[in-house]
TIMAR-417666 format. One record per residue: residue in three letters; y, x negated, z negated of N, C-alpha, C in turn. Coordinates in Angstrom, 1 decimal. Example, Ala and Ser with C-alpha at 12.3 -4.5 7.8 and 13.67 -1.06 7.14 Angstrom:
 code n_north n_east   n_up ca_north ca_east  ca_up c_north c_east   c_up
  ALA    -5.7  -13.2   -7.8     -4.5   -12.3   -7.8    -3.3  -13.2   -7.8
  SER    -2.2  -12.8   -7.1     -1.1   -13.7   -7.1     0.0  -12.9   -7.9
//
This chain:
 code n_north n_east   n_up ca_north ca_east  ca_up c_north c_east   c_up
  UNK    27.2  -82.2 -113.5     26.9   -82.5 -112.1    28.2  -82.8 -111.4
  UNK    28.1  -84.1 -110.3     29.6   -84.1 -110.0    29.6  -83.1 -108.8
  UNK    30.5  -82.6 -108.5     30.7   -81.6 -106.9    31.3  -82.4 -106.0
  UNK    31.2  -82.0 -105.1     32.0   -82.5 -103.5    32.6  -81.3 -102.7
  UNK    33.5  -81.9 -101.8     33.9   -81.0 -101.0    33.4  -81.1  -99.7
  UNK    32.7  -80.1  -99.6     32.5   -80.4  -97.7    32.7  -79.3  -96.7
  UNK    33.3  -80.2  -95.7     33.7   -79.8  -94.4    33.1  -78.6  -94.0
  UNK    33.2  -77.3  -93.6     33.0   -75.9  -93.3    33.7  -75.1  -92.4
  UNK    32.6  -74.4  -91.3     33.0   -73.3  -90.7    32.3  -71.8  -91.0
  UNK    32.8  -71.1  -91.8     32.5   -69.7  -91.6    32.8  -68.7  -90.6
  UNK    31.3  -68.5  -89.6     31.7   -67.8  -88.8    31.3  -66.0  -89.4
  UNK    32.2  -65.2  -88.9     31.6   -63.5  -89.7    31.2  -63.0  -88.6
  UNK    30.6  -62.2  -88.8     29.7   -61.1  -87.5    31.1  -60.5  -86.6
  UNK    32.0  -60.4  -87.0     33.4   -59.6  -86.1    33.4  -61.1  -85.1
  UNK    33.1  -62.1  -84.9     33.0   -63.6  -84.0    34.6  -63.8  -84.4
  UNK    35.5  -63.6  -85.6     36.5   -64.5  -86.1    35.5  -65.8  -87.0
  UNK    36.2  -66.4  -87.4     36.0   -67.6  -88.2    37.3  -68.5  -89.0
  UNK    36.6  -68.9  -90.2     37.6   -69.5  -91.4    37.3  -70.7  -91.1
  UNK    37.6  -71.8  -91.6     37.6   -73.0  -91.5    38.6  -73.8  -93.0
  UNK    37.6  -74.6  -93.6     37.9   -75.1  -95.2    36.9  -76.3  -95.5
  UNK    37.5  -76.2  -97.3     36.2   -77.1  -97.8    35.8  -75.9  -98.6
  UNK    34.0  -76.1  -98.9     33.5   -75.8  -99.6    33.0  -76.5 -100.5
  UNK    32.9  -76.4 -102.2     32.8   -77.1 -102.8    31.3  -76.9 -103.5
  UNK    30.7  -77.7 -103.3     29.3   -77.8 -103.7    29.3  -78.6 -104.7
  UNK    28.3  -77.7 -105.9     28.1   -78.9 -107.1    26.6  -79.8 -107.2
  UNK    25.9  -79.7 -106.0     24.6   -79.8 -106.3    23.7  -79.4 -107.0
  UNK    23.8  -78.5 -107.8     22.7   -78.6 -108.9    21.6  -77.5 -108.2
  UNK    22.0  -76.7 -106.7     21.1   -76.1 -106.2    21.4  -76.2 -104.6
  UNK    20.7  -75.3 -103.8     20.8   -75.6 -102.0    21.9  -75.0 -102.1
  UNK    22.4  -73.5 -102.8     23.4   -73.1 -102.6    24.2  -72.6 -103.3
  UNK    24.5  -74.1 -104.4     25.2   -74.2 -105.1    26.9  -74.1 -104.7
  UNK    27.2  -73.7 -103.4     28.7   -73.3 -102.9    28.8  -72.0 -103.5
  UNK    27.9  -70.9 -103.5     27.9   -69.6 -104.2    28.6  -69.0 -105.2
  UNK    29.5  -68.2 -105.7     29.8   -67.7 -106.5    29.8  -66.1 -106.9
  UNK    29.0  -65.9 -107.6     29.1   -64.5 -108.0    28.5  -64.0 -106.6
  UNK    27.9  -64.1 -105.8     27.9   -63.3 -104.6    28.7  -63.5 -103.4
  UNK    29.5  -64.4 -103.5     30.3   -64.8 -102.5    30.5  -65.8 -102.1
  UNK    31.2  -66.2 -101.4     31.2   -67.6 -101.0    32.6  -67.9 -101.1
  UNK    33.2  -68.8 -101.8     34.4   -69.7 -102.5    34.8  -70.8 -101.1
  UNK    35.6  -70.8 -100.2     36.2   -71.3  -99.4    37.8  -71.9  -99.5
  UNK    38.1  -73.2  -99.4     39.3   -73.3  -99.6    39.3  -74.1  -98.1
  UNK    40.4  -72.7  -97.8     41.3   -73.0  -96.2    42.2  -74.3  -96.3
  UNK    42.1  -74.2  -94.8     43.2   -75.7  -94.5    44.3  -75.6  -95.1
  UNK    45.0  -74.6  -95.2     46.6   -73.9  -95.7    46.4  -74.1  -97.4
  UNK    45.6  -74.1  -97.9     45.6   -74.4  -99.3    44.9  -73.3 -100.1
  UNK    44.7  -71.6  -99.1     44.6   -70.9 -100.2    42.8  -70.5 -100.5
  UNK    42.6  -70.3 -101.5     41.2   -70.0 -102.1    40.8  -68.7 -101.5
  UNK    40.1  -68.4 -100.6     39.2   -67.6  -99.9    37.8  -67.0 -100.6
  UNK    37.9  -66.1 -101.0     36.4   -65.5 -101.5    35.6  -64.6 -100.5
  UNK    34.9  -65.0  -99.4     34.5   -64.4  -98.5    32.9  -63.3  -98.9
  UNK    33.0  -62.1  -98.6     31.7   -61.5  -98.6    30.4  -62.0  -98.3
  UNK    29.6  -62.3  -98.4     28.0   -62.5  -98.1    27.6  -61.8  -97.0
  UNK    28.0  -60.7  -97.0     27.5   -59.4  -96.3    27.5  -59.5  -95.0
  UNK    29.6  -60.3  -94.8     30.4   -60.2  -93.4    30.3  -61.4  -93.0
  UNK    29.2  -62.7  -93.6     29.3   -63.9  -92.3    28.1  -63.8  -92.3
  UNK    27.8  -64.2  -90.5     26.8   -64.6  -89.6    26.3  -66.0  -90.3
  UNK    27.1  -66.9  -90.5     26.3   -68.1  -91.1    27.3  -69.1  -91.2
  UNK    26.9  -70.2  -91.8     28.3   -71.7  -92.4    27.6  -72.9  -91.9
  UNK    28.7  -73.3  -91.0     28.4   -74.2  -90.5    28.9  -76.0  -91.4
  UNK    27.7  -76.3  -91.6     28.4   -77.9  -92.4    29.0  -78.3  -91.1
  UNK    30.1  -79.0  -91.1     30.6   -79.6  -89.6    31.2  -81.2  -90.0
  UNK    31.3  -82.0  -88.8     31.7   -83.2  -89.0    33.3  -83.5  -89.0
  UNK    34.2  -82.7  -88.1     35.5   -82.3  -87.8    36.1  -81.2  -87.8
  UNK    37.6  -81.0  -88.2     37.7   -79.7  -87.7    38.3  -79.6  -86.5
  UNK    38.8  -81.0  -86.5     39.6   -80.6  -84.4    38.6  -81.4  -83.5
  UNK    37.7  -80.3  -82.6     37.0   -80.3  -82.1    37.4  -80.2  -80.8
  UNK    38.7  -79.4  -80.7     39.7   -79.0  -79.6    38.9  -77.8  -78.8
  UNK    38.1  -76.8  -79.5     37.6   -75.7  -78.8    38.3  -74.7  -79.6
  UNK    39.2  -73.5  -79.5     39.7   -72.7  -80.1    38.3  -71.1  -80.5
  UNK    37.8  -71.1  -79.3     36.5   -70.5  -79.3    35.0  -70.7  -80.4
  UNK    34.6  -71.6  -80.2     33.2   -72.4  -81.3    34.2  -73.9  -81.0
  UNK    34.6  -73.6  -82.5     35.0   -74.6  -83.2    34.1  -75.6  -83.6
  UNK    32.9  -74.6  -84.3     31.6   -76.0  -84.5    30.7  -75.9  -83.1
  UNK    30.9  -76.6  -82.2     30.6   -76.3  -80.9    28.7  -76.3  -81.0
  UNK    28.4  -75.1  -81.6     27.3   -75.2  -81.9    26.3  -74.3  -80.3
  UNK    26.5  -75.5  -79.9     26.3   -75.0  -77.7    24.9  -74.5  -77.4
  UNK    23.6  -75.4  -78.3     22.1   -75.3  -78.0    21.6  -74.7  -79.3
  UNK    21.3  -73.9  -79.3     20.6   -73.2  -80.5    19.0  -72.9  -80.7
  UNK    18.2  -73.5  -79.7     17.0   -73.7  -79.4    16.5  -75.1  -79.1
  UNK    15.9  -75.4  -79.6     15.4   -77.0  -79.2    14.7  -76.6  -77.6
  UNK    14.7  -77.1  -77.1     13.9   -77.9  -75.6    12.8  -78.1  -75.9
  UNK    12.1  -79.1  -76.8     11.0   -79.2  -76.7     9.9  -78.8  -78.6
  UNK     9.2  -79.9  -78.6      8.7   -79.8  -80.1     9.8  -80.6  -80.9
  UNK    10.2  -80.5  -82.0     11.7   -81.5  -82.5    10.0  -82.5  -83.7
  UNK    10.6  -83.6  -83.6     10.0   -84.6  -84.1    10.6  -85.0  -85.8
  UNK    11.5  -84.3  -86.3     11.8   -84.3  -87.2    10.6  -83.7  -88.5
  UNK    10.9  -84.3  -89.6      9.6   -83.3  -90.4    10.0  -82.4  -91.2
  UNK     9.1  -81.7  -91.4      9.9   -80.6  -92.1     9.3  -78.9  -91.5
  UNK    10.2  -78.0  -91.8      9.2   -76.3  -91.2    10.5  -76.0  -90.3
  UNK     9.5  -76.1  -89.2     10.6   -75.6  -87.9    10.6  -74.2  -87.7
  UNK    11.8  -73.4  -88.2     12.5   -72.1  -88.0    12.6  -71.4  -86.7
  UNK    12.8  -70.2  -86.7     13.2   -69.6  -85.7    13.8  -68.5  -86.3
  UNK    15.0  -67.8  -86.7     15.7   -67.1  -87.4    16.5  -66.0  -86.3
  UNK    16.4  -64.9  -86.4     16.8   -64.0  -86.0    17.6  -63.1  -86.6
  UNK    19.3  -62.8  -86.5     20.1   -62.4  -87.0    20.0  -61.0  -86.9
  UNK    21.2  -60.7  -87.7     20.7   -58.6  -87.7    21.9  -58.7  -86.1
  UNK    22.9  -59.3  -85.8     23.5   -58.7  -84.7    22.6  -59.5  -83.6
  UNK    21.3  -59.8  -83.8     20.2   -60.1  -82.6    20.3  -61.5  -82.1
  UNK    21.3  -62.2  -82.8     21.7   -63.5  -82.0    20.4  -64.6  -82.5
  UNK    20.2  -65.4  -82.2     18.6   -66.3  -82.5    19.3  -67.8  -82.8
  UNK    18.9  -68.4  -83.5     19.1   -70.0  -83.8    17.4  -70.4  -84.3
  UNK    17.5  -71.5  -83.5     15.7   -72.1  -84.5    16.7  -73.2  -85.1
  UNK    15.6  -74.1  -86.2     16.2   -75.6  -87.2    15.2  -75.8  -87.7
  UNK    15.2  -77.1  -88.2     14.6   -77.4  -89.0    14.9  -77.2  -90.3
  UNK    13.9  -76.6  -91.6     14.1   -76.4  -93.0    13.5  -77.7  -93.8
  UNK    13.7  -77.7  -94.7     12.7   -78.6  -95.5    11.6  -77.6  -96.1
  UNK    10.4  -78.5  -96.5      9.4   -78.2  -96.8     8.9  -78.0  -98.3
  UNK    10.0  -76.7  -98.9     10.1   -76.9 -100.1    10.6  -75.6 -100.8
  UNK    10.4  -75.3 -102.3     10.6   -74.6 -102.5    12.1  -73.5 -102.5
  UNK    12.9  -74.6 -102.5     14.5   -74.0 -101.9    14.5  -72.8 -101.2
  UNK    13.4  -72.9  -99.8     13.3   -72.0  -99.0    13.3  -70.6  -99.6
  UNK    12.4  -70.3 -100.8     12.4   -69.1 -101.3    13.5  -68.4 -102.5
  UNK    13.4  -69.7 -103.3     14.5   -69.7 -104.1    16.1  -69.4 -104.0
  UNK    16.5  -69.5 -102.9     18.1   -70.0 -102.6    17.8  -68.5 -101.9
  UNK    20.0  -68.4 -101.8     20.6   -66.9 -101.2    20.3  -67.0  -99.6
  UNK    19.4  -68.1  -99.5     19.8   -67.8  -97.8    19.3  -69.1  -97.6
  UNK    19.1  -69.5  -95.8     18.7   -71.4  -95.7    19.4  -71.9  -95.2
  UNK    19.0  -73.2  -94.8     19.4   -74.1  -95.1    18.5  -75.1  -93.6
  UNK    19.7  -75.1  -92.3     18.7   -75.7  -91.3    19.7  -76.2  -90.6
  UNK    18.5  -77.9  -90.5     19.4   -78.7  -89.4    18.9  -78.2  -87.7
  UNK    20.3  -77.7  -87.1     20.3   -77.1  -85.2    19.6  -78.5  -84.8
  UNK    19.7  -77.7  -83.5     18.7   -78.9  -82.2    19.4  -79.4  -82.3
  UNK    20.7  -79.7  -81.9     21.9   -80.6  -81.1    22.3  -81.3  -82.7
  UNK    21.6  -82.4  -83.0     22.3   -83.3  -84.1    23.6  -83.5  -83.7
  UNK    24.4  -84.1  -82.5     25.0   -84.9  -81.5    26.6  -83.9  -81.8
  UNK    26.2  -82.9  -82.1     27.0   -81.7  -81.9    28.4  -82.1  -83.4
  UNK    29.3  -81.0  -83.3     30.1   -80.6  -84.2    29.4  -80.4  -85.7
  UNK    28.2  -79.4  -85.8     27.6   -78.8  -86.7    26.1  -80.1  -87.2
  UNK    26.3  -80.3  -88.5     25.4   -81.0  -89.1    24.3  -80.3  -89.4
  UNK    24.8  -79.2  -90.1     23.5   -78.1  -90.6    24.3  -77.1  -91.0
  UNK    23.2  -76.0  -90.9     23.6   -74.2  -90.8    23.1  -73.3  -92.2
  UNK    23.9  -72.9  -93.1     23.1   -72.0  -93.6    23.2  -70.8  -93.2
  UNK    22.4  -69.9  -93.3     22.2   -68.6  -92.9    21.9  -68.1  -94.1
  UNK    22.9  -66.8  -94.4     22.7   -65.6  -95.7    21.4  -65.0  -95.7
  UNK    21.1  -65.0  -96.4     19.5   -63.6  -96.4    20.4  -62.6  -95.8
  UNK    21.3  -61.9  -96.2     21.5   -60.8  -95.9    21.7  -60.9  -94.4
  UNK    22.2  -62.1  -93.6     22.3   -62.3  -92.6    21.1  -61.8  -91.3
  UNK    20.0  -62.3  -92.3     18.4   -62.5  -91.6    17.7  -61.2  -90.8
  UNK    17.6  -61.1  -90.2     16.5   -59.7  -90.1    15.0  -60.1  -89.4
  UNK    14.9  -61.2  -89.0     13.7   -62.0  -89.2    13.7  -63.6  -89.1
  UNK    12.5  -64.3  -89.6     12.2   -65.5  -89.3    10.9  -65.8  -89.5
  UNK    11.2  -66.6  -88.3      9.8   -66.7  -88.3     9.3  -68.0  -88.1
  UNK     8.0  -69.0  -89.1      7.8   -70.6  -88.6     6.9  -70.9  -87.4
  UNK     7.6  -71.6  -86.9      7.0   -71.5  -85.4     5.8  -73.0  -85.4
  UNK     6.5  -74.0  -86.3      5.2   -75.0  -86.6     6.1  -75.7  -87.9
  UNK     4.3  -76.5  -88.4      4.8   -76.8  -89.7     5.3  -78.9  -89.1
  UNK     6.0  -79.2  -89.0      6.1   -80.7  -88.7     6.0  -81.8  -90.0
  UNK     4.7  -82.1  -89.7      4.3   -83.4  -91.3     4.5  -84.8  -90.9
  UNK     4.9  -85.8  -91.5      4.8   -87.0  -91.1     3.6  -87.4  -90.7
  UNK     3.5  -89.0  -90.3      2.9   -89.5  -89.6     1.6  -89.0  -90.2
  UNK     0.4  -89.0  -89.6     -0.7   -89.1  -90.1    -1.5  -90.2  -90.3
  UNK    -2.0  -90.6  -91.5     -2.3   -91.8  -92.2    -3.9  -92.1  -91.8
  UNK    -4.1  -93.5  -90.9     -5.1   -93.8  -90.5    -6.2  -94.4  -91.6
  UNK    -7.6  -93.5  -91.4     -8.7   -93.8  -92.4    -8.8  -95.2  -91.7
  UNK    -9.5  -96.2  -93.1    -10.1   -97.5  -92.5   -11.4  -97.3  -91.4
  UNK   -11.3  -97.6  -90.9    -12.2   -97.7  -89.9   -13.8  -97.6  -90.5
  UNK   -15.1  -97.6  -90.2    -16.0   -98.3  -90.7   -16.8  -98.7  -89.7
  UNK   -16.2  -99.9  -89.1    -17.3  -101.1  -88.1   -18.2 -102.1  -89.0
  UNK   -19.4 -101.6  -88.3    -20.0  -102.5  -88.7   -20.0 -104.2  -88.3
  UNK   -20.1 -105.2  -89.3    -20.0  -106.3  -88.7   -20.9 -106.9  -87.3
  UNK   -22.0 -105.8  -86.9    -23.0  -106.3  -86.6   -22.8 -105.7  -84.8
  UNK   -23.1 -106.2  -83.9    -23.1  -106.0  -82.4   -24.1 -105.7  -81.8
  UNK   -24.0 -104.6  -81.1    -25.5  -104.2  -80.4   -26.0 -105.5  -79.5
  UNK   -26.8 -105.8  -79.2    -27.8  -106.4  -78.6   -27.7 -105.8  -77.1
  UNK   -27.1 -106.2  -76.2    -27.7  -105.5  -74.4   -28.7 -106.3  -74.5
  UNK   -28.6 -107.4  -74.3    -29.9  -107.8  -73.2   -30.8 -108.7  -74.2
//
């Protein structure tokens, strides 16, 4: 399988944060994983093996100079506004340090399979593309609605024939 590097913010429950590539081989959702950890290569060059345990969640991001020294992946709206029109199983995930993010998941077996998910935030617009969150991270979630594509219109059955008024 070929791998990529992609763009990453590890934030940990202490609210420090690393900032690297993570290298993904595809062959699973969280195929960045190693041995229980997570494999980070920092800006500075060096190979980071971060605990599972001690981040809050990884942010995929589009830049790393954002110019916020604070939330780097300026992840500002963590609840959608309204119903999100996207398809897929809209999340609501609740962290063990109480903090809340909803996303969209996909509608698929990853969800149960993988160390943890896999959700695109409200604010596409934003720094952050999509979030995983560790299991261990979780202390609840919960789906708040299922969003399916369009719904597929039955043929009609008119009859060729017109009532008669008068």
């Amino acid at each position: 399988m070929p791998s990529s590097r992609k763009k990453a913010i590890a934030r940990r429950f202490t609210r420090d944060w690393v900032a690297g590539y993570v290298v993904f081989d595809g062959s699973s959702p969280d195929g960045f994983l190693k041995e229980g950890s997570l494999e980070l290569l920092a800006l500075d060059g060096k190979v980071l093996s971060l605990d599972l345990k001690t981040i809050k969640w990884l942010c995929f991001i589009r830049d790393f100079n954002s110019g916020e020294a604070e939330n780097p992946e300026r992840l500002l709206r963590k609840t959608f506004a309204g119903r999100p029109r996207t398809e897929g199983l809209y999340l609501r995930a609740t962290l063990t340090d109480s903090d809340q993010i909803e996303g969209i998941a996909s509608n698929d077996l990853s969800l149960i399979t993988a160390n943890g998910i896999l959700l695109t935030p409200p604010d596409v617009r934003s720094n952050t593309q999509r979030v995983w969150i560790p299991a261990a991270s979780l202390s609840e979630l919960e789906v708040v609605a299922v969003i399916g594509g369009a719904a597929k219109k039955k043929p009609s059955r008119t009859e060729d024939r017109q009532v008669s008024l008068f």
